[in-house]
N, C-alpha and C positions, 0 to 999 in steps of 0.2 A: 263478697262475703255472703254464707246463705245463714239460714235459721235452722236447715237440715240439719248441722254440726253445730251443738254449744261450745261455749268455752267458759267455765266457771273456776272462782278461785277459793277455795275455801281453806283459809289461813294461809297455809305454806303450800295445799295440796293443790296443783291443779288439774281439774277433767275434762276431758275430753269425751262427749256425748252424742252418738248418731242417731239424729233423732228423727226417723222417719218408720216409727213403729209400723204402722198400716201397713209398709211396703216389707217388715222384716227390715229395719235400717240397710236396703240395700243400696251401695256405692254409687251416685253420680260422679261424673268426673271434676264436676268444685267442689264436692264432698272427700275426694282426693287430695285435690290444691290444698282448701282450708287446712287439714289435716297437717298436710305437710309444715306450712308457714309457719302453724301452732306451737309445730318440732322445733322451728329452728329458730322461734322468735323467745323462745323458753331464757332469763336470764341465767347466769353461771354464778351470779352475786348471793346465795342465798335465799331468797325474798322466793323462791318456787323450789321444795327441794324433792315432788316425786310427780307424776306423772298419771293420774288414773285414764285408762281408757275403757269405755264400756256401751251399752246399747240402751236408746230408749224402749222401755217397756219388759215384758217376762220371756218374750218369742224366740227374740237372739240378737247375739251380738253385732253380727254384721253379715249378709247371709249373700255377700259376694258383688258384682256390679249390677248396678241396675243391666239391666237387657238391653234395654233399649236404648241404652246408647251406642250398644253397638250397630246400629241400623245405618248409621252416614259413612260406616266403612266402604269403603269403594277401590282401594287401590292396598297395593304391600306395603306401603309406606304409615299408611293408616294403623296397619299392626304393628311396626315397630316401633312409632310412634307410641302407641297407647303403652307397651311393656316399659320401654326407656320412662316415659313419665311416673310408671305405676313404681318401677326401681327407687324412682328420687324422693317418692311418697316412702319406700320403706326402708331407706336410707337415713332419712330424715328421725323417723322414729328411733334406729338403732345409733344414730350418732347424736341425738339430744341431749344435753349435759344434765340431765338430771334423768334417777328411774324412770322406768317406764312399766307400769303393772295393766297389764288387759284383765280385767273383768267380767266374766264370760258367763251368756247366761242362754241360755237356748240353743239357737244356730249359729255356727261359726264356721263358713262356706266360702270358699272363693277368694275374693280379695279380704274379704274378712280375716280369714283364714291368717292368710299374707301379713296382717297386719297385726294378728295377734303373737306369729311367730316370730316379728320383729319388736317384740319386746320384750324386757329386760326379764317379767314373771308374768305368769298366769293363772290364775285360779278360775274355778267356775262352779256351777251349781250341779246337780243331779241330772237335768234335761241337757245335757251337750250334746250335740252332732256336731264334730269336728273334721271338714275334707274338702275334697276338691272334685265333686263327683261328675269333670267336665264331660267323661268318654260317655255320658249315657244323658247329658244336657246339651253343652254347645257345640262340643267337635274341636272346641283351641284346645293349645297346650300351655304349660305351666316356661317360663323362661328357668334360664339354668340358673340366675342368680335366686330364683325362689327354690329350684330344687335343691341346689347348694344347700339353703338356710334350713328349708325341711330335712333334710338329711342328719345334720347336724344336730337336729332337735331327736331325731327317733330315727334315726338309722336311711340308706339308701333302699335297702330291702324292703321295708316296712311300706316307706314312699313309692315305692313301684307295687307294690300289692294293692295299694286303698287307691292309687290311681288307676290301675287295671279293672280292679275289680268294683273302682266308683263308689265304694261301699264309705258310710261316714264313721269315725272315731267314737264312743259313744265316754261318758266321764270314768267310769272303771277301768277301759282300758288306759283311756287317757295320763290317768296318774299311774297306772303300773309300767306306761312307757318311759315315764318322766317329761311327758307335753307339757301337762300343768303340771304345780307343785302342792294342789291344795282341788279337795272336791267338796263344798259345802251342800246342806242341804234345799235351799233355796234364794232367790233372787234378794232378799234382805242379808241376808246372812254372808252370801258374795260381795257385798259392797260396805258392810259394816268389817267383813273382814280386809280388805282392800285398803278403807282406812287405815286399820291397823298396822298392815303392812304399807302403808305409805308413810307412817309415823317410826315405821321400824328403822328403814334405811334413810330416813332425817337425822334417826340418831347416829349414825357411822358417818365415817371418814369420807368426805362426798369424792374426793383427789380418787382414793382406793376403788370406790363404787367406779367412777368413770372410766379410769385407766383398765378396771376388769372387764364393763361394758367396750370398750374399743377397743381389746386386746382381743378378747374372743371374736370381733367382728373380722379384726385383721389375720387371724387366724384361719379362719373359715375362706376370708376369700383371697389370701396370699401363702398358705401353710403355714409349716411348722419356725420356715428363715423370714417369716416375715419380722420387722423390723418394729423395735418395743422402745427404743433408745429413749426417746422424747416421752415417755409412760414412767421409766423406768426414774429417769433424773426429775418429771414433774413432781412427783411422789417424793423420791428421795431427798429433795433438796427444799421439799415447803415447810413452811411455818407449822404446817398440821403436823407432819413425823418428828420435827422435834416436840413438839410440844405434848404429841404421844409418847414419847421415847420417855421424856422425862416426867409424864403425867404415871407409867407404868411405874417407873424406877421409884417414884414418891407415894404410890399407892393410893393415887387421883383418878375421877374422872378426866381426860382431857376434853380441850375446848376447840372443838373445830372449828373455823373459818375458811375452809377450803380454796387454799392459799399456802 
């Protein structure tokens, strides 16, 4: 476990914090692991119902891996290794059973990147630089399951322009692509909004939020015949849709229990 990565709960909400301001909170690879564990240790019972992820300090949110891990690289194996582990890190965030909102406030680069386009929403402040400006930094490439996911978010076109041309996303364009859903004006304002949208989707159907979160996942990486069955009948057969069904019909709030 490091100190690099918080993990706080504050009521229902929990965050997830990178906290290595001085460096741009840029990624070690426990700073990964933590990460991931955070995802999958998330209970499904309620007691956590959204997910904040965001950056210590105003610079950015995560402004890609440290560098210097990559120095013990020595053989091919080393690389496929670090992408397959980097996948299970953003795997982890996209199949977590509760939202997941990134918090976005300065740089957002690299694995950062990665890891904010694996979750569920994103907002950010006025200062974003949003990209992967590897051709004119390290010389690696992006693996297909992130281009996959960036694609998905803002087109395949788009993703081979800002990777060719290295160039960063800036928040204007960001929300006229539909990256983020929200451009605030500063680093307060990101994270008081954040709450609010973490309180949002507390209030919905948690069965509906999930099954949407892992339908579009399966989407993306199986098409259009991928297979919903076990979404479809979770949904349809819980406690929550009758008790929406007939919470509508009586002109009630219903009571979720995500169940």
């Amino acid at each position: 476990m490091t100190d690099d990565v918080i993990y706080e709960v504050e009521g229902s909400i929990g965050w997830i914090v990178f906290n290595r301001p001085d460096q741009r909170n840029a990624l070690t690879f426990a700073m990964y692991d933590r990460v991931a564990e955070i995802c999958r240790s998330v209970p499904a019972d309620g007691s956590i119902t959204a997910l904040v992820l965001r950056g210590a300090g105003e610079r950015a949110f995560a402004a890609g891996t440290d560098m210097s891990e990559f120095r013990g690289f020595s053989k091919p194996q080393d690389a496929i290794d670090y992408e397959r582990d980097a996948e299970a890190v953003f795997s982890a965030i996209e199949t977590c059973p509760v939202p997941t909102i990134a918090a976005i406030v300065g740089a957002c680069t690299g694995g950062g990147g990665a890891i904010a386009a694996s979750c569920d929403l994103r907002i950010c402040d006025a200062t974003l630089k949003f990209g992967f400006p590897i051709a004119r930094t390290l010389g690696n490439c992006l693996s297909i399951a992130n281009l996959a996911r960036l694609s998905a978010l803002m087109g395949s076109g788009r993703v081979r322009e800002i990777l060719f041309t290295a160039r960063l996303i800036e928040a204007e364009e960001a929300s006229a692509i539909g990256l983020v859903s929200e451009v605030l004006p500063d680093a307060d304002a990101v994270m008081a909004r954040a709450r609010a949208l973490a309180s949002t989707v507390a209030s919905h159907a948690p069965l509906t939020l999930r099954a949407t979160s892992e339908a579009l996942r399966r989407l993306r990486v199986d098409g259009a015949g991928a297979n919903d069955h076990d979404l479809v009948e979770q949904c349809y057969m819980s406690e929550d849709f009758r008790d929406g069904m007939e919470a509508f019909l009586a002109k009630r709030k219903p009571a979720w229990k995500g169940r």
